[in-house]
N, CA, C and O of each residue as an XYZ file, in Angstrom:
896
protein
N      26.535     10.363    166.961
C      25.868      9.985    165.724
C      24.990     11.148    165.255
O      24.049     11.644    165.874
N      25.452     11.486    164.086
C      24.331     12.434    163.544
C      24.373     12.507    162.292
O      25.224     12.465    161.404
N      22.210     12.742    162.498
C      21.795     12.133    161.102
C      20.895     13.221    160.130
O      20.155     14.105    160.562
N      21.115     12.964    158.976
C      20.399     13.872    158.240
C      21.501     14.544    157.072
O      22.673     14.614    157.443
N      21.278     14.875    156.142
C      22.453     15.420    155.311
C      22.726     16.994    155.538
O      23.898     17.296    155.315
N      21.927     18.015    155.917
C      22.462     19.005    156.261
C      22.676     19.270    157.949
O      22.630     20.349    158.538
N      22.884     18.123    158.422
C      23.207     18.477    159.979
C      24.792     17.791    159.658
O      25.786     18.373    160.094
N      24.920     16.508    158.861
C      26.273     15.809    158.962
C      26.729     17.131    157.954
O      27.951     17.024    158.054
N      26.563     18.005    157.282
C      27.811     18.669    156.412
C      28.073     20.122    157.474
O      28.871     21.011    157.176
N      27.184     20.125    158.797
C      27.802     21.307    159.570
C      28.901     20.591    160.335
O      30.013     21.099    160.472
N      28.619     19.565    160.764
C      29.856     18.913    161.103
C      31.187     18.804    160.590
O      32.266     19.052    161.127
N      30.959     18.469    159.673
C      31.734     17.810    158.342
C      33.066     19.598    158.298
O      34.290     19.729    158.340
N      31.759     20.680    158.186
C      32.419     22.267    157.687
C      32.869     23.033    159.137
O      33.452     24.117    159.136
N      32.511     22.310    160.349
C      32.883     22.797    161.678
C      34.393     22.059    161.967
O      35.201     21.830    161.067
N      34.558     21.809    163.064
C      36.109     21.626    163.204
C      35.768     20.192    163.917
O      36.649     19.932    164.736
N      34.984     19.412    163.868
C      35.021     18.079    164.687
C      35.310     16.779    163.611
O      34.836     16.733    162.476
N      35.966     16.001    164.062
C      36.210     14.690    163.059
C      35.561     14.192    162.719
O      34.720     13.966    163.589
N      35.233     13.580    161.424
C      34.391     13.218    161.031
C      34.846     11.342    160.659
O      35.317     11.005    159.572
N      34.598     10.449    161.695
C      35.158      8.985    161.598
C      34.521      8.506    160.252
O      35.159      7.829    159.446
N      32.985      8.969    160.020
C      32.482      8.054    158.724
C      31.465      8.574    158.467
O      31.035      9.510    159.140
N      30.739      7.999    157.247
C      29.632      9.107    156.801
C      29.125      7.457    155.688
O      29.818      6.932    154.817
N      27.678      7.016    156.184
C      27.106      6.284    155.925
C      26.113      6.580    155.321
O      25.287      7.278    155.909
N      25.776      6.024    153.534
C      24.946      6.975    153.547
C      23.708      5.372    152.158
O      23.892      4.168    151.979
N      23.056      5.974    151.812
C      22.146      5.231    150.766
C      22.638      5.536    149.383
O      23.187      6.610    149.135
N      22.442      4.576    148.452
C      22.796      5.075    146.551
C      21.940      6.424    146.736
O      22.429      7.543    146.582
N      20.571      6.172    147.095
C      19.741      7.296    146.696
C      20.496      9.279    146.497
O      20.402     10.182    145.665
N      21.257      9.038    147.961
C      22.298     10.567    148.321
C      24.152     10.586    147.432
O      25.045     11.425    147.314
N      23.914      8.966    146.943
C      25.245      9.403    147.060
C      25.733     10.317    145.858
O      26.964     10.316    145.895
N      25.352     10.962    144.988
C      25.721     12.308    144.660
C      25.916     13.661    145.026
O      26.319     14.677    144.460
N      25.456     13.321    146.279
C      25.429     14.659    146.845
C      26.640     14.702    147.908
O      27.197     15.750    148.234
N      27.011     13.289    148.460
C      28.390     13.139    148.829
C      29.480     13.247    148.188
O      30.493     13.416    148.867
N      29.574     13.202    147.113
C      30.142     14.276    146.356
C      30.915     15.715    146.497
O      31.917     16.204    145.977
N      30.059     16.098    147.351
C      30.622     17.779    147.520
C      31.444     17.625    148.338
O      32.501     18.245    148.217
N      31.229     16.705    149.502
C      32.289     16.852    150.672
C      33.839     16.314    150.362
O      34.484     16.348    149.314
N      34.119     15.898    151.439
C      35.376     16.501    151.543
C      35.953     14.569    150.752
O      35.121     13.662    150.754
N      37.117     14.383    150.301
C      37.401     13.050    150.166
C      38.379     12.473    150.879
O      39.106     11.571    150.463
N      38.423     13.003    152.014
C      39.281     12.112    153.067
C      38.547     11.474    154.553
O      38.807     11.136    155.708
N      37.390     11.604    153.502
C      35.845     11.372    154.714
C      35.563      9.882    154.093
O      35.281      9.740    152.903
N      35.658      8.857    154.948
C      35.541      7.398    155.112
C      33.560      7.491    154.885
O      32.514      7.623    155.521
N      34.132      7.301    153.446
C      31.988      6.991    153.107
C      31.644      5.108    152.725
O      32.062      4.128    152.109
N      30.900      5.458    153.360
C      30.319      3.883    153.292
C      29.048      3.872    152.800
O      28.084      4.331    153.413
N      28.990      3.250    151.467
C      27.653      3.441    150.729
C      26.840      2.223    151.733
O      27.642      1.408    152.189
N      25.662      2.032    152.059
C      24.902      0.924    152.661
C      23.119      1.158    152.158
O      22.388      2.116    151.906
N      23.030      0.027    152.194
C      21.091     -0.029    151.900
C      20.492      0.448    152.739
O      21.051      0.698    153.807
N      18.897      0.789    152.497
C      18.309      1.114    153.720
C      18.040      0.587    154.759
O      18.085      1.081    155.886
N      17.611     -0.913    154.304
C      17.942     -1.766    155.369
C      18.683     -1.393    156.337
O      18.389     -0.739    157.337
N      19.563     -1.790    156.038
C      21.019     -1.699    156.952
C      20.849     -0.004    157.997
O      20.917      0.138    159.217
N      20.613      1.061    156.889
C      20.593      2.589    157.967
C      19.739      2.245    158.754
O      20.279      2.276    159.859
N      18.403      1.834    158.882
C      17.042      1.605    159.453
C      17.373      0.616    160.795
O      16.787      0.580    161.877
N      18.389     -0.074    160.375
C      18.874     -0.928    161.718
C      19.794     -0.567    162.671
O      20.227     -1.351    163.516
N      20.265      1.142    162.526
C      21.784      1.605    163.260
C      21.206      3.034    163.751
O      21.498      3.685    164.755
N      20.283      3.308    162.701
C      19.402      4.396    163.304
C      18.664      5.148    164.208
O      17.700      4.403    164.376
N      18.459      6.167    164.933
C      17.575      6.029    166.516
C      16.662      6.809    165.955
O      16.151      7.594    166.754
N      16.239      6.879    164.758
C      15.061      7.536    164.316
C      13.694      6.860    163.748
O      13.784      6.167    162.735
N      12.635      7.013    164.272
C      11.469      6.144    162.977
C      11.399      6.094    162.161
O      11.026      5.040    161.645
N      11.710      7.220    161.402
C      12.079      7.253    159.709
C      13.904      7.926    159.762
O      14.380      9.000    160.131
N      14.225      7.243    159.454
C      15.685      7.352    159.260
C      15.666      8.569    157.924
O      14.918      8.745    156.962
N      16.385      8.976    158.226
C      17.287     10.239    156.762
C      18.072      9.167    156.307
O      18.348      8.128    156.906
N      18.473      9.612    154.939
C      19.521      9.178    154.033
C      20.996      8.585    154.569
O      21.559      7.545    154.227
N      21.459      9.692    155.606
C      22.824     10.075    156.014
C      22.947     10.037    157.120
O      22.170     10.720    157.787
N      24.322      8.948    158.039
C      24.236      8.934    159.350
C      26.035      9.486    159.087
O      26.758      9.132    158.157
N      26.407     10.466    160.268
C      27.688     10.421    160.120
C      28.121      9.912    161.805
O      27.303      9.873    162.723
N      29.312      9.617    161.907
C      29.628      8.903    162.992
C      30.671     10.378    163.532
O      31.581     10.544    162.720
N      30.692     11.123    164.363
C      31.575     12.083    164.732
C      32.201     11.724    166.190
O      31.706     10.991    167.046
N      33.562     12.523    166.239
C      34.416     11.830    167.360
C      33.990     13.069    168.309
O      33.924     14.213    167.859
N      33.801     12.859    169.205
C      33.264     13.471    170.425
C      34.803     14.076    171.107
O      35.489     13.523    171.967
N      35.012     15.130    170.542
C      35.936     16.351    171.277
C      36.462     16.351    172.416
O      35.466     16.240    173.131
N      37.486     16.406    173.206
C      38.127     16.528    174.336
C      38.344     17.875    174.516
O      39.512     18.261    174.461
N      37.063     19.036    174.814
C      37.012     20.194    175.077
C      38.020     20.513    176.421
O      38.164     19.872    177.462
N      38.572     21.618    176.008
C      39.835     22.260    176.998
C      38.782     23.024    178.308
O      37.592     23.327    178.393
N      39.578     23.080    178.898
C      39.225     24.373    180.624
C      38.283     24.883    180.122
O      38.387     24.626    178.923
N      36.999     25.727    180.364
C      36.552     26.378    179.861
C      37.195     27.797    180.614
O      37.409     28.001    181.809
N      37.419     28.712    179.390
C      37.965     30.140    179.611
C      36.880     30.806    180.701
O      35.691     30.492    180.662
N      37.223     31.417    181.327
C      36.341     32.720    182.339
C      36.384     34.094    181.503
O      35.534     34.977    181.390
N      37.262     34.005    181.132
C      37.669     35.806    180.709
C      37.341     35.222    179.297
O      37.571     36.168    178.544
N      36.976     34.291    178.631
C      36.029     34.062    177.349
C      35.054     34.467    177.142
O      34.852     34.734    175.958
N      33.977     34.727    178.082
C      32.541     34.627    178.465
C      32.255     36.323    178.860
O      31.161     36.789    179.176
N      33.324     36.948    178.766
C      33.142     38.580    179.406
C      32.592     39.151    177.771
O      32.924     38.628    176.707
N      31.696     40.323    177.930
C      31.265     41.207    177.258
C      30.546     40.567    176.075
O      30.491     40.803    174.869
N      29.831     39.348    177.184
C      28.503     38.901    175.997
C      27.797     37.990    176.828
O      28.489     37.757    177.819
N      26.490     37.243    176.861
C      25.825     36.398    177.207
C      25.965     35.310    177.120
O      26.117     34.980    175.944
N      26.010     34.132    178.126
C      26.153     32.689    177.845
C      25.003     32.216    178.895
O      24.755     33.002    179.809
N      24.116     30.707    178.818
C      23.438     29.889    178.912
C      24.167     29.743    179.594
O      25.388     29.795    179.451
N      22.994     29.333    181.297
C      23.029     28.292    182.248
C      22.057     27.580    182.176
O      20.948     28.067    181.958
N      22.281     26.030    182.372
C      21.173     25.219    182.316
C      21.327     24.650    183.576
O      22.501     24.568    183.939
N      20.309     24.146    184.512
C      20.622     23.601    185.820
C      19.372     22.405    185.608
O      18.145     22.481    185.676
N      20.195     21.424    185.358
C      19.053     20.059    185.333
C      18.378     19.660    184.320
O      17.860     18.543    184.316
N      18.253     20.670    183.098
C      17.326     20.123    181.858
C      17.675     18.759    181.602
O      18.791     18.270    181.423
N      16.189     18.052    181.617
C      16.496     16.661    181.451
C      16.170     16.095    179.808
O      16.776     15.188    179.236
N      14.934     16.991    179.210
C      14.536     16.297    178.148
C      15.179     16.494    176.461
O      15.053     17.504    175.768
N      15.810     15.339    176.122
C      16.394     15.817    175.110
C      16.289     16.631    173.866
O      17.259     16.972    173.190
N      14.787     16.977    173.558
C      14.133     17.767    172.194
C      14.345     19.601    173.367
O      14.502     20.753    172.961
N      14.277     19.237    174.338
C      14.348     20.830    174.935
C      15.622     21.257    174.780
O      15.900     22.243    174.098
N      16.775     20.308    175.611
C      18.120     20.682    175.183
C      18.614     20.831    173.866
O      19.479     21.663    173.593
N      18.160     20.146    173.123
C      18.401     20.578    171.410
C      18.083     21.908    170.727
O      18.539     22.673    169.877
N      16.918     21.747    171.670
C      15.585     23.514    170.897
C      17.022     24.620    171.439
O      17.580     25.408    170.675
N      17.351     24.439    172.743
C      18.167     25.358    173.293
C      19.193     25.323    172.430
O      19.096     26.260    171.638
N      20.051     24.709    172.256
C      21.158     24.935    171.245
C      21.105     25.377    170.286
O      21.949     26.170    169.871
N      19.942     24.942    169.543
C      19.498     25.376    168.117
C      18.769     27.528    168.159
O      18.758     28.391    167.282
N      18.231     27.532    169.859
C      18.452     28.804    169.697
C      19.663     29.325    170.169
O      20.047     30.264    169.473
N      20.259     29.101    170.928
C      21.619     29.866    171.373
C      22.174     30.233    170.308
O      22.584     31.358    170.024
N      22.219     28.433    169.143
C      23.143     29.201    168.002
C      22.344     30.311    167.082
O      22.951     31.033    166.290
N      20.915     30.369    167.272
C      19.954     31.532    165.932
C      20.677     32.575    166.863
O      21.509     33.202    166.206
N      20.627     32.953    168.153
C      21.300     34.495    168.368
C      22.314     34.699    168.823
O      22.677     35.722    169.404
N      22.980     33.618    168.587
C      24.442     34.037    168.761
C      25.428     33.637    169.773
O      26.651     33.775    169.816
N      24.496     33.056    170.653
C      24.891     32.521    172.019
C      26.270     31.615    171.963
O      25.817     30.580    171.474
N      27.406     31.421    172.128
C      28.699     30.554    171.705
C      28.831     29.441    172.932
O      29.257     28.332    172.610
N      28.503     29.669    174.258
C      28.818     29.138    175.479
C      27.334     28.853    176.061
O      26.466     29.720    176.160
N      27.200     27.601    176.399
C      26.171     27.154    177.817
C      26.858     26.096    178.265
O      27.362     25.159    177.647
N      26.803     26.503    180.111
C      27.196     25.547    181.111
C      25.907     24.943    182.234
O      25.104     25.413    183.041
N      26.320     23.598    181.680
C      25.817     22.926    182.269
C      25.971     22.554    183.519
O      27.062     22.863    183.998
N      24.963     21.780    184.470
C      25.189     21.162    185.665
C      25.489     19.973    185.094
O      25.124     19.763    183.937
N      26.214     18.991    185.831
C      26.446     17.559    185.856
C      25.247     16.672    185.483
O      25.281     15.781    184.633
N      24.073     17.063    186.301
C      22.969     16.153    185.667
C      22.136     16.518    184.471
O      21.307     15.660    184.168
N      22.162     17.386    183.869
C      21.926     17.692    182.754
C      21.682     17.260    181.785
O      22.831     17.026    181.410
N      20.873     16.828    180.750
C      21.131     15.529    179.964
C      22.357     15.974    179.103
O      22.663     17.144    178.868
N      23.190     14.546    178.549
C      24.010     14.512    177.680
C      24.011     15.026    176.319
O      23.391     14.477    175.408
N      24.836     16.272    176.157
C      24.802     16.627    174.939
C      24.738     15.907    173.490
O      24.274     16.283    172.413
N      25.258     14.960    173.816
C      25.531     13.680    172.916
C      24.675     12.541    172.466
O      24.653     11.781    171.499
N      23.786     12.778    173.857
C      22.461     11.909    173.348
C      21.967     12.194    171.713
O      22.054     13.315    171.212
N      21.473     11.081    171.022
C      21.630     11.137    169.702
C      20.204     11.904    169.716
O      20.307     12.384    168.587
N      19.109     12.307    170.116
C      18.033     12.769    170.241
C      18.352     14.373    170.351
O      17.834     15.217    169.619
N      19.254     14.633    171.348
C      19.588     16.186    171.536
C      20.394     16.599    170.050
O      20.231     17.476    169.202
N      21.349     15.460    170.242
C      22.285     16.270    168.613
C      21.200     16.199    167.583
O      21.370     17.222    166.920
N      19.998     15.437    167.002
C      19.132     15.903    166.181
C      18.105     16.901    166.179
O      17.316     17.116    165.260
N      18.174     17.491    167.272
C      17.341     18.279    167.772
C      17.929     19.768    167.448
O      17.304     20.828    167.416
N      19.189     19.551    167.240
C      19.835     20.935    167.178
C      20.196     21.348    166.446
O      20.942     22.327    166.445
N      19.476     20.269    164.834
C      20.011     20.553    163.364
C      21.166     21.241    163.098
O      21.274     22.237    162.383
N      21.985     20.692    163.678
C      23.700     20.762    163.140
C      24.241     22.639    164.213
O      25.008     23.555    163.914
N      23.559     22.448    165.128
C      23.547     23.712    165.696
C      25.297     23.704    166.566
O      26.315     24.383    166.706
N      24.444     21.956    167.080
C      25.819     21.616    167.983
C      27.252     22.024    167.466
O      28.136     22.390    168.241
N      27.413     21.938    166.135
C      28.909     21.973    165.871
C      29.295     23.641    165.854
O      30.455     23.923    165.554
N      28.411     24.670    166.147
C      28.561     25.977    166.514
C      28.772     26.212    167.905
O      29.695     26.966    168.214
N      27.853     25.529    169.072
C      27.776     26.030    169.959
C      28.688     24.967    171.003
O      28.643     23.737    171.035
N      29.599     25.996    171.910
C      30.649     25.430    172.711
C      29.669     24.442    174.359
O      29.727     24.930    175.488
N      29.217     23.659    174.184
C      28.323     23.276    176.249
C      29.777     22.726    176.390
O      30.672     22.312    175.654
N      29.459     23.020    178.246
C      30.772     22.588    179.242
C      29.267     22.657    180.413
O      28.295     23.346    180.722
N      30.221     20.976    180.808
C      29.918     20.100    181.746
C      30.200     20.649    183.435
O      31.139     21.443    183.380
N      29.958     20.572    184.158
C      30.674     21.094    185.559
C      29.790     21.330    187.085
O      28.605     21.660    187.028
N      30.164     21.220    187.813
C      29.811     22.183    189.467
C      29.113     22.992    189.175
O      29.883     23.938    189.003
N      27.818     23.455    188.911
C      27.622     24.569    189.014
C      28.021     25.937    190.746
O      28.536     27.055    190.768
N      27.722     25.466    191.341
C      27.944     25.987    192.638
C      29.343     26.692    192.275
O      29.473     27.916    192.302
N      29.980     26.145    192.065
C      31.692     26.021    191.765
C      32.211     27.227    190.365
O      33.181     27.985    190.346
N      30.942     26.963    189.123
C      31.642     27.527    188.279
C      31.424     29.166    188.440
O      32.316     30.011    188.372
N      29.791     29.435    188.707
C      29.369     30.220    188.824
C      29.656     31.327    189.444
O      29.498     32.357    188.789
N      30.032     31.418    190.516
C      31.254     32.627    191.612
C      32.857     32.796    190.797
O      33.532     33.797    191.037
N      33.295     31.861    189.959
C      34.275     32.178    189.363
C      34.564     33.228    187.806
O      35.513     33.886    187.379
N      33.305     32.945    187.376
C      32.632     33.509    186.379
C      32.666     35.111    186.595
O      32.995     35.898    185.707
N      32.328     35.433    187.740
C      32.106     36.920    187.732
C      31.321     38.324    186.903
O      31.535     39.511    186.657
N      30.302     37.271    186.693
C      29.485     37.967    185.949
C      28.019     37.856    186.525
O      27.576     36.955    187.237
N      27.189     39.282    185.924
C      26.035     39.104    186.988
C      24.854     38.039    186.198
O      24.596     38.176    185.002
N      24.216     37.010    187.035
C      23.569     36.305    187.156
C      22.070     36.243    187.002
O      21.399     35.797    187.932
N      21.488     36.670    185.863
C      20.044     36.294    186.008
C      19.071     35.323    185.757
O      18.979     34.818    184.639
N      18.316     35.001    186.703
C      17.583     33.544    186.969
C      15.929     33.866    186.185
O      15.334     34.923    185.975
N      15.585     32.478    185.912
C      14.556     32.750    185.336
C      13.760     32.210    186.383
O      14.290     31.345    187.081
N      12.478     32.584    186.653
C      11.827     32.330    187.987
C       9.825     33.221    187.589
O       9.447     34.270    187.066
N       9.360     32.408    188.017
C       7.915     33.074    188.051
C       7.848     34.321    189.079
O       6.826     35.007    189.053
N       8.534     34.539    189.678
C       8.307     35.360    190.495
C       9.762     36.632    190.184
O      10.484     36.802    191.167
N       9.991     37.137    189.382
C      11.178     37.597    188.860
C      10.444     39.223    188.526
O       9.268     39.526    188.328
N      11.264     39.775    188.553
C      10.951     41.055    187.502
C      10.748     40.911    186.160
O      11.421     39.989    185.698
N       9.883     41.639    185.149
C       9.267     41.520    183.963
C      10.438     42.074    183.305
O      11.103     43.081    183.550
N      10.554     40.943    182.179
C      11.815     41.237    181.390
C      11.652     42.138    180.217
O      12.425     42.289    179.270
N      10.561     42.680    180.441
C      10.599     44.177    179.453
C      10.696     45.189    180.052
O      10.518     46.292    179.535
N      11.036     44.971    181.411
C      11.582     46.365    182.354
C      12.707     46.059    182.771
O      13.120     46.719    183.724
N      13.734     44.786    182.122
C      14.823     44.776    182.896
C      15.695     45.141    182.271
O      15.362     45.230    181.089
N      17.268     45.572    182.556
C      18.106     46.534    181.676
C      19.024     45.359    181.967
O      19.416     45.201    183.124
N      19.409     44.496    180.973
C      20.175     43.332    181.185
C      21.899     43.765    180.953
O      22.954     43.183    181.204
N      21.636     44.746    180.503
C      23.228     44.789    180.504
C      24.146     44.249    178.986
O      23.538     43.898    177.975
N      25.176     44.263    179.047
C      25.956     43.968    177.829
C      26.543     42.611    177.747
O      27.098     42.160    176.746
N      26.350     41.873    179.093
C      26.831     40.967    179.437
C      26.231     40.150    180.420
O      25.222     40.582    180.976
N      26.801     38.747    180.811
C      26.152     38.164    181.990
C      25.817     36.906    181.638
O      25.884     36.553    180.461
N      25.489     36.226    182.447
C      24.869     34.703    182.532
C      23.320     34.529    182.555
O      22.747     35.451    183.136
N      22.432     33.450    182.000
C      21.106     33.664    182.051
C      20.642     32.113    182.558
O      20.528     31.200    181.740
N      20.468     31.984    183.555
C      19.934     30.550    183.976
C      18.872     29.938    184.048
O      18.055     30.387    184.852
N      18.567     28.953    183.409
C      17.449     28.001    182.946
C      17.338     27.174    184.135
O      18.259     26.957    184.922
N      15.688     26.549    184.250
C      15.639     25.475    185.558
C      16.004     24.391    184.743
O      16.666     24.327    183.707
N      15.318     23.385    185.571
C      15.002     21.760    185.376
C      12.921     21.956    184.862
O      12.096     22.716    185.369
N      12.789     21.244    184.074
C      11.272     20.850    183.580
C      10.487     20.986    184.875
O       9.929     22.082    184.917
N      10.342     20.497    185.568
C       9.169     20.447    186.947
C      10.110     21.133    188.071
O       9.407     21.261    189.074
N      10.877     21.423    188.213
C      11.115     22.034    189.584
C      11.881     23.097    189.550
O      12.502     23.558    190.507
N      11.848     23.670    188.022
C      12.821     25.244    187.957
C      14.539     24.875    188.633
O      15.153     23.824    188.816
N      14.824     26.164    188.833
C      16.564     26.529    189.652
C      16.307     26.022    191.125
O      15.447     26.335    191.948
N      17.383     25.109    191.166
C      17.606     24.260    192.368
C      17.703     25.529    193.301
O      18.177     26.553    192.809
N      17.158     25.532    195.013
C      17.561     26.357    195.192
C      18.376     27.062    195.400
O      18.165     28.262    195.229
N      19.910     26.507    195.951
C      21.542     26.606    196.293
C      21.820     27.328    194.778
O      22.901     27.912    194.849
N      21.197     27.492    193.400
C      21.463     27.773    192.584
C      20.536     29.550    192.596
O      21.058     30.625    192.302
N      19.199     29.330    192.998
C      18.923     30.620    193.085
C      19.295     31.591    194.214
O      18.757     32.675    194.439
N      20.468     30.928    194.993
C      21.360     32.032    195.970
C      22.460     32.856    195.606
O      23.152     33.623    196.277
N      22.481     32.468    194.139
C      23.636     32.608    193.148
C      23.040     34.077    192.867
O      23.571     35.104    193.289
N      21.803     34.034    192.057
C      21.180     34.947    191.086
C      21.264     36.679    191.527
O      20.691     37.217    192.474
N      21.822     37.071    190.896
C      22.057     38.746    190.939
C      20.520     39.130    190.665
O      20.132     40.002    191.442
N      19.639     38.729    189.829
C      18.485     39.400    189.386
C      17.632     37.852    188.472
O      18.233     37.146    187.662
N      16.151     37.650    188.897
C      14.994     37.458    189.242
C      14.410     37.859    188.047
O      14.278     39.074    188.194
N      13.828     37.450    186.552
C      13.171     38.106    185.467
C      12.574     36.667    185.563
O      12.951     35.585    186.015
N      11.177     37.282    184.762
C      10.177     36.499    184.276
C       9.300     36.467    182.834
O       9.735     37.486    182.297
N       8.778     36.161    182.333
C       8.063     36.569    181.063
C       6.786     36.740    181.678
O       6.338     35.783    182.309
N       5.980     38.019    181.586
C       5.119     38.354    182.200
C       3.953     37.305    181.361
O       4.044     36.836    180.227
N       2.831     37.141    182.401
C       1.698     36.066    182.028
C       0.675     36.930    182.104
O       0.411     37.734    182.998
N      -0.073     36.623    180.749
C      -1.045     37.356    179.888
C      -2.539     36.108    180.048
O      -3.640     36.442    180.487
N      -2.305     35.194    179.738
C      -3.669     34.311    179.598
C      -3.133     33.529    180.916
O      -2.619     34.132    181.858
N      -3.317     32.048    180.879
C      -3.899     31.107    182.260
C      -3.139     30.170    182.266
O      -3.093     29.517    183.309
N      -2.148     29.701    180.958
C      -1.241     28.346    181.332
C       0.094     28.784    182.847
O       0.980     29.527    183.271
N      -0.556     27.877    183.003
C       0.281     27.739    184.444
C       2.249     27.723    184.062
O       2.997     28.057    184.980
N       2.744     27.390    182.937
C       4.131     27.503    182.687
C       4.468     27.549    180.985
O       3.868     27.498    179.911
N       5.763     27.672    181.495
C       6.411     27.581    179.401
C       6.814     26.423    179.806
O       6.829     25.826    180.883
N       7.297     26.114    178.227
C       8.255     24.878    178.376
C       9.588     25.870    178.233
O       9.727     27.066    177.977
N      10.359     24.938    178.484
C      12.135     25.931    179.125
C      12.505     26.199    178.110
O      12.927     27.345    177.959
N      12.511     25.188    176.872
C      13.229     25.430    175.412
C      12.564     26.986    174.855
O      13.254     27.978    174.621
N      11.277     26.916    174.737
C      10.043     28.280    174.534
C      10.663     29.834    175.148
O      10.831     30.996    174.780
N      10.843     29.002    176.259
C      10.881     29.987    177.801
C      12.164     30.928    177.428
O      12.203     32.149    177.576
N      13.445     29.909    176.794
C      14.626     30.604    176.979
C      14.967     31.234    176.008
O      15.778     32.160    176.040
N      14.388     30.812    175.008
C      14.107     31.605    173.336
C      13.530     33.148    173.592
O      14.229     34.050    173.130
N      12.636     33.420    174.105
C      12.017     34.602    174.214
C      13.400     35.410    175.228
O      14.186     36.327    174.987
N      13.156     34.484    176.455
C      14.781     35.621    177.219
C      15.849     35.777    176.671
O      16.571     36.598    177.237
N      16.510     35.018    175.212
C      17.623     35.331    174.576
C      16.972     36.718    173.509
O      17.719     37.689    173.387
N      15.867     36.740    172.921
C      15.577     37.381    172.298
C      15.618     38.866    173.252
O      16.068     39.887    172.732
N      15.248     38.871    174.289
C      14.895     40.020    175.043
C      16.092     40.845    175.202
O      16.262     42.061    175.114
N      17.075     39.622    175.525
C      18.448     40.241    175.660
C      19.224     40.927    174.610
O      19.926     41.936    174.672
N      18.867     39.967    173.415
C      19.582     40.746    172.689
C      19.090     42.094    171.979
O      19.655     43.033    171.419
N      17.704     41.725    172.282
C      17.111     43.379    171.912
C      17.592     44.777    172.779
O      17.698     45.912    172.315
N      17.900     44.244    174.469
C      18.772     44.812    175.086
C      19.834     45.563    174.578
O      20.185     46.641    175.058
N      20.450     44.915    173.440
C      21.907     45.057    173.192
C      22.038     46.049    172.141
O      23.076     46.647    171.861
N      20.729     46.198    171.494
C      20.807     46.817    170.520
C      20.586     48.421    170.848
O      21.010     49.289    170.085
N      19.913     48.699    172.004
C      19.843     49.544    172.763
C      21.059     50.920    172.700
O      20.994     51.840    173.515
């Protein structure tokens, strides 16, 4: 389910089906632009306000069919950066993440199994239509990670300062869980240990914050 009128028309302009598109008189001119083989269902507010998972509902709910994503490629992921997430549980963080992966470019993050659900209707609003850019795959981490073949850097308080690290052209960048960081069987993985060096006294970032600045770092890397 996703709501809002410019998150349902990235959908709508991305490659995922679009089952229906529910919307108020108030928008419906602007449904209009899209496409007309898109099942629109004019309804009151009433009615959105009751199907809605928002406090104030938007105009526009679209109903999208949830993808039967293929293998994920290995030799896809060579000669650029992709997102590891290991455990993120809260859904406005996993959203923030998508919504940056897609600002720099990021195409791929793999998830662990417990991870929250991409699909949760909280994460897909969170990612203002980011989701229908960015590819997540579900999986083993233990498992995917050695197959991957690419070098591994963990985010960790105790890491090397990521304005002295030479990240390379490529590679994996792994995110913890909210309270307990990279499991450890996951930081036996890690080729290299970076941190965002700490200037004042808060004891942590939040991960969404956290991983924004290390995508930025990287790609300043790149420009190198």
């Amino acid at each position: 389910m996703v709501e809002g009128y410019k998150s349902v028309v990235e959908f709508v302009n991305a490659a995922y089906q679009v089952d229906a598109i529910y919307h108020t008189s108030e928008i419906a001119p602007k449904m209009m632009n899209l496409s007309r083989k898109i099942n629109f269902q004019e309804i009151s507010l009433t009615d959105l306000e009751k199907i809605s998972s928002l406090k104030t509902p938007q105009d526009v709910i679209g109903l999208i069919k949830i993808p039967k994503w293929p293998r994920l490629n290995y030799n896809l992921l060579k000669n650029k950066f992709s997102l590891v997430l290991d455990g993120v549980q809260d859904p406005g963080n996993m959203g923030t993440i998508i919504r940056t992966a897609d600002w720099f470019g990021i195409t791929d993050i793999i998830c662990s199994d417990d991870t929250v659900d991409v699909y949760n209707p909280k994460v897909v609003q969170a990612t203002m239509g980011s989701l229908a850019r960015v590819n997540v795959h579900y999986g083993d981490l233990m498992t995917i990670i050695p197959e991957i073949k690419l070098p591994l850097f963990g985010a960790m308080l105790d890491g090397e300062n990521i304005y002295n690290t030479n990240f390379g052209r490529e590679g994996l960048l792994a995110m913890g869980n909210e309270g307990n960081g990279l499991r450890p069987e996951i930081q036996q993985l890690i080729n290299k240990t970076v941190t965002i060096p700490r200037i004042g006294y808060a004891e942590s970032l939040n991960v969404a914050i956290a991983t924004a600045i290390l995508c930025s770092e990287i790609k300043r890397n790149s420009f190198k």
